[in-house]
C-alpha positions in Angstrom: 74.7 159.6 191.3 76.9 159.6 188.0 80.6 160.9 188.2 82.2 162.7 185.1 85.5 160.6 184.0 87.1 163.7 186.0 85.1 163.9 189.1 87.8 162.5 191.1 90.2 165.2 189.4 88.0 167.8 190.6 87.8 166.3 194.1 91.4 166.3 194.3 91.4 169.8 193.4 89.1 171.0 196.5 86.1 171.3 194.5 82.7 172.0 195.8 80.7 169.4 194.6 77.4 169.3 194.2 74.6 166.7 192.4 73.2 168.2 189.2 71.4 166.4 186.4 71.9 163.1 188.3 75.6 163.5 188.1 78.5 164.5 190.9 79.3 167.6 189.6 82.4 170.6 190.6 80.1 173.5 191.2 82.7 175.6 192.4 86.6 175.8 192.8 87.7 179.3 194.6 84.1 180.9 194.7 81.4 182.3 191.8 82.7 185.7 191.4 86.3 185.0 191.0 85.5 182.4 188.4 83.5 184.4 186.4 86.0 187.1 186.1 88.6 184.6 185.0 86.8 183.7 182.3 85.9 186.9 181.4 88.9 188.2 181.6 91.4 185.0 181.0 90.3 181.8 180.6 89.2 179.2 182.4 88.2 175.4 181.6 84.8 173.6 182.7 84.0 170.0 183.1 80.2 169.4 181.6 81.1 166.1 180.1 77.4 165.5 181.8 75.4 167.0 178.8 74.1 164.4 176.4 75.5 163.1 172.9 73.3 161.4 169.7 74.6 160.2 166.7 72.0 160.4 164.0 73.5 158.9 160.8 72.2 157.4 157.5 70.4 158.3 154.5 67.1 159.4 156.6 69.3 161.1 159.1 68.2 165.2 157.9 64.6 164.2 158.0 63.9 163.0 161.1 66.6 166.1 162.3 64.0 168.5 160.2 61.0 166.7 161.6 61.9 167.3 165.2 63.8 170.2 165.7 62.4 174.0 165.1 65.8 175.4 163.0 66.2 174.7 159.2 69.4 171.8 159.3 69.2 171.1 155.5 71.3 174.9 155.6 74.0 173.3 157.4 77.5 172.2 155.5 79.9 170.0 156.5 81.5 171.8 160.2 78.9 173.9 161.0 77.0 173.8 163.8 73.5 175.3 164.7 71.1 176.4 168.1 67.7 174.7 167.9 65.2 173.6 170.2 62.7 170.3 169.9 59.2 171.5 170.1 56.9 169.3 172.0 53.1 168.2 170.7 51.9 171.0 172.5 53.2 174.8 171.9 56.3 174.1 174.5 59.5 173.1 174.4 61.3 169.6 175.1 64.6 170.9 174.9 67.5 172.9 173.3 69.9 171.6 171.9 73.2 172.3 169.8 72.9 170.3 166.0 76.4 169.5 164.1 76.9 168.6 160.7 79.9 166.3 160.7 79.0 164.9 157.1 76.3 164.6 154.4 74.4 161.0 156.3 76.4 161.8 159.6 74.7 164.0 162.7 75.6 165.1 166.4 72.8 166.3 168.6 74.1 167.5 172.1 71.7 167.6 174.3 71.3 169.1 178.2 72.2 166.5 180.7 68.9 166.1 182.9 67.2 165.8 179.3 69.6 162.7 177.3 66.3 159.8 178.4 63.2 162.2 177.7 64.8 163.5 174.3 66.3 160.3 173.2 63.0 158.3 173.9 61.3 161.6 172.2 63.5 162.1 169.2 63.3 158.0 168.9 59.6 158.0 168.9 59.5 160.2 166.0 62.4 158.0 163.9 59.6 156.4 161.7 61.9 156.7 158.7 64.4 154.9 159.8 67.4 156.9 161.0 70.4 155.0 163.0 70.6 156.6 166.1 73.4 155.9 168.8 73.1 157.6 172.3 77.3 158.4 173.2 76.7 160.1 176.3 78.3 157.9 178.1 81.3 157.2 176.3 82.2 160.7 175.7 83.7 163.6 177.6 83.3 167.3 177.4 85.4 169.9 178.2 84.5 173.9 177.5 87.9 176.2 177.5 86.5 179.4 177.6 87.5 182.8 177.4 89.4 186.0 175.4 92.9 184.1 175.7 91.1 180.9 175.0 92.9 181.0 171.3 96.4 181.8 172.2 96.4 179.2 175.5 95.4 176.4 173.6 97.3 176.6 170.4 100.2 175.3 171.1 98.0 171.8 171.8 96.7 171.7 167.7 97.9 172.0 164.1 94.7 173.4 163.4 94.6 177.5 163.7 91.8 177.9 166.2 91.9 181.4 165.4 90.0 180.4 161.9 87.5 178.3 163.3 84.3 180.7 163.4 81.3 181.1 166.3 79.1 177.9 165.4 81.5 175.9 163.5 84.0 173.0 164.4 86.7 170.7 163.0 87.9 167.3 163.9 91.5 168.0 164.8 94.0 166.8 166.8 94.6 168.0 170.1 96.2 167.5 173.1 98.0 164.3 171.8 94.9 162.6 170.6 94.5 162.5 166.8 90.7 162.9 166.5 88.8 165.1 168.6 85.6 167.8 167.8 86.7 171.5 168.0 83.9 173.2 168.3 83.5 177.1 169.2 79.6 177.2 170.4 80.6 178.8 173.8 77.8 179.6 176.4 79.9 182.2 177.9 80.2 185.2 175.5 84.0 185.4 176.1 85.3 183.5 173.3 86.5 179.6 173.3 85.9 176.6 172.5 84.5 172.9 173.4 86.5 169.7 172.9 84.9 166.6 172.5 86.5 163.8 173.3 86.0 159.8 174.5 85.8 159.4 178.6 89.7 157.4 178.3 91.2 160.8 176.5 89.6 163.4 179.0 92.1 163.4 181.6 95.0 163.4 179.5 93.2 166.6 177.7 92.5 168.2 180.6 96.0 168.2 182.6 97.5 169.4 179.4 94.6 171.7 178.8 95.9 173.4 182.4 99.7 172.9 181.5 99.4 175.1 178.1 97.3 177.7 179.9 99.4 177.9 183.2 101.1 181.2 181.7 97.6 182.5 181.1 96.0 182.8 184.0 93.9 179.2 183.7 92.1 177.7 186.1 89.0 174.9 186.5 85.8 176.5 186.7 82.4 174.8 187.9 78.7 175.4 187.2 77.8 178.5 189.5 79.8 180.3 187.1 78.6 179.1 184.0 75.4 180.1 185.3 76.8 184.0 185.7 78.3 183.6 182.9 75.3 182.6 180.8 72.4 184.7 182.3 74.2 188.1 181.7 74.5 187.1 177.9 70.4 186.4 178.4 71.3 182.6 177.0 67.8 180.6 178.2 68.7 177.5 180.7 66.4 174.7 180.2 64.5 174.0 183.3 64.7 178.0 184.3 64.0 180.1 181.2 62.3 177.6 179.1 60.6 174.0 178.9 57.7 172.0 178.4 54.9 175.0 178.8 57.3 177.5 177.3 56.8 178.1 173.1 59.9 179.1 171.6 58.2 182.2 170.4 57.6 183.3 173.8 60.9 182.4 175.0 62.3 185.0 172.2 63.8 182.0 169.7 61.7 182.7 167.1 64.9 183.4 165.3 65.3 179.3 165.9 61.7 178.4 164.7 61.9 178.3 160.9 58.4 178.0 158.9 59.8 177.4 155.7 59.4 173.8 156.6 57.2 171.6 158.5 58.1 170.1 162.1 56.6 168.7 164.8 53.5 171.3 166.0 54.7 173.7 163.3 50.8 174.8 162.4 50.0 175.8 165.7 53.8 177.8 166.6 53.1 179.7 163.1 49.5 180.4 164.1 50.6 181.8 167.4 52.9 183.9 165.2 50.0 185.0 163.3 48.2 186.0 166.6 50.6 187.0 168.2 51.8 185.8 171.7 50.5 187.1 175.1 53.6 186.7 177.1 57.0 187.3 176.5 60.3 186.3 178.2 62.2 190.0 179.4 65.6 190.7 180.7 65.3 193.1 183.5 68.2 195.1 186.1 67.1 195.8 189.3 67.6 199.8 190.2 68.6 198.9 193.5 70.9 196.4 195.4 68.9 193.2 195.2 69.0 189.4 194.1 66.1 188.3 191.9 66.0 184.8 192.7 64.0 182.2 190.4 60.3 182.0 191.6 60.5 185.7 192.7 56.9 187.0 191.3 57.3 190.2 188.6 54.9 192.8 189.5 53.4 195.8 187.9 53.1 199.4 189.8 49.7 198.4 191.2 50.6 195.2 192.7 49.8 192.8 189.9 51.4 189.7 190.0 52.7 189.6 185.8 55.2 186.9 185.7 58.0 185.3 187.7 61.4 185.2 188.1 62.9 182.3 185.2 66.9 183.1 186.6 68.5 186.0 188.8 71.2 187.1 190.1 74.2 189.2 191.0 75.8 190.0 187.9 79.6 190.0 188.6 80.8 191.9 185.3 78.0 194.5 185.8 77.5 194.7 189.8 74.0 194.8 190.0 71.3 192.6 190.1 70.1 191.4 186.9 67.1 188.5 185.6 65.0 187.6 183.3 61.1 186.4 183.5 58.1 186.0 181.8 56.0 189.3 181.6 52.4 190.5 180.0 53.2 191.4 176.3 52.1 195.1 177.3 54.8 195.4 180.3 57.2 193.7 177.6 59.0 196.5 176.0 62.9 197.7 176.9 62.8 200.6 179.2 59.7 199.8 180.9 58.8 199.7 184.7 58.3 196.3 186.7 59.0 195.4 190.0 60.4 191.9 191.3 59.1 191.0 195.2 62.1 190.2 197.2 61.1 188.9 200.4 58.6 191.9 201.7 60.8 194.0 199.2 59.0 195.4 196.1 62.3 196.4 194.3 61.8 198.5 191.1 63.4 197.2 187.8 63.5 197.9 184.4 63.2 195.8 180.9 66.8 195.7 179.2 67.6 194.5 176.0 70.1 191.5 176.2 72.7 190.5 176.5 73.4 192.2 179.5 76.8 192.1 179.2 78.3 193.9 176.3 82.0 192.5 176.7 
């Protein structure tokens, strides 16, 4: 098991801790419900310095990015940032991942933790043109400060104005006391914020001053069960849950993500499933009574037909009410219509939302 440079911080602080993606991992502090409103409401700081960090640089660095991922990087300038997924030789997925533009020849690829071996050895078995490539993960830390005060806690900590930097863009700034850090705001909360990247000797330093500029603002640590609320009423996909290796993109609902106006890897066969159009679709659904969908619940129609499953669930603490999302027949796919999720020897009636779920 792998500890963060602050698992012993969060240890000290009477964290639950849990393993996740191989690592030692805070996955609560004071309990799920009141660290989801915190952030929702305040803001709150997570440790998820376990997700995964490639440096792609060099004159072939765009090309094998364009070969490999679904999204159209070439659009990218200098501190912007962009959602894309890697699509696998056959119609699924083998991860999503976040793509920065630091320069021209110069390329960040975060990656999700349990994935940093199977998409470096992936993305590396596709470098035939001759990209440089440096796997970071485990030199560098990663905080995410999240939430509607997020901007005023943390300025006193940077000369840059946080307030200009923009959903899906970033600048290398100082903060905190050290003089070159990323600043990026990609949240995966819906509330607002930002991520700070950072090398595993500056983290602690960031973090206790992260909590000291805050202090007036209601901040406190926050672990993974609440990043997991946090995510699944905005209807972001989690790899492993809502996506993966069998999933396509268009299926998933990232066709947004999957840009044909160039070629990438198994590009013929996602735009020919476009073409004919897909035959299951990933749904958001709220349960009309109390109930928690829980992944692997099955989705059933009104006669008892097993549709789909259960990709995440649960009790959504911004809306009070159970809430999930799952694969479903293309026919039973539209908002407004009438499912059913088996809970237990429970057939509990639902219906397909739009997301996000949460409207902030």
């Amino acid at each position: 098991m792998k500890n963060t440079a602050l698992s012993h911080v969060h240890e000290a602080l009477g964290a639950k801790m849990v393993p996740f993606a191989g690592y030692n991992m805070p996955v609560s502090y004071e309990g799920v419900t009141a660290e989801h409103e915190t952030v929702r409401n305040a803001v709150g700081v997570f440790d998820v310095s376990h997700m995964g960090e490639f440096l792609i640089t060099g004159p072939k660095a765009l090309e094998l990015i364009q070969k490999v991922s679904s999204n159209d990087a070439s659009k990218l300038i200098d501190g912007q940032a962009q959602y894309s997924c890697l699509p696998n030789a056959d119609g699924g997925i083998v991860d999503d991942l976040i793509i920065y533009r630091l320069e021209a020849e110069k390329w960040l690829l975060v990656v999700n933790a349990s994935n940093i071996e199977k998409d470096w050895d992936w993305i590396s078995s596709h470098n035939t043109m001759g990209a440089e490539m440096r796997n970071l993960s485990e030199e560098y830390s990663l905080l995410a400060i999240q939430g509607p005060k997020a901007v005023e806690a943390m300025q006193s900590l940077t000369s840059e104005d946080l307030s200009a930097i923009k959903f899906y863009t970033f600048k290398v700034s100082d903060f905190a006391g050290i003089a070159h850090v990323i600043i990026s705001a990609t949240g995966y909360t819906g509330s607002g914020g930002f991520e700070i990247y950072c090398k595993n000797s500056e983290v602690e330093q960031i973090w206790n001053k992260v909590l000291e500029a805050g202090a007036d603002f209601g901040i406190k640590p926050i672990g993974l069960a609440a990043r997991d609320t946090l995510r699944l009423e905005m209807g972001y996909c989690l790899y492993g849950n809502d996506i993966d290796d069998t999933t396509s993109p268009l299926e998933a609902g990232l066709g947004w993500i999957t840009k044909f106006t160039k070629d990438f890897i198994n590009s013929e066969s996602l735009q020919q499933q476009k073409i004919d159009g897909i035959r299951r679709k990933l749904v958001g659904f709220e349960l009309q009574e109390r109930g928690i969908p829980r992944q692997g619940y099955d989705i059933l129609d009104n006669e008892d037909n097993v549709i789909g499953n259960v990709t995440s669930g649960t009790m959504a603490p911004s809306l009070n009410k159970g809430i999930g999302m799952g694969y479903v027949t293309k026919e039973l796919s539209a908002p407004g219509t009438e499912i059913f999720i088996q809970i237990r020897k429970n057939k509990v009636p639902a219906t397909v939302v739009k997301t996000p779920f949460y409207k902030g």
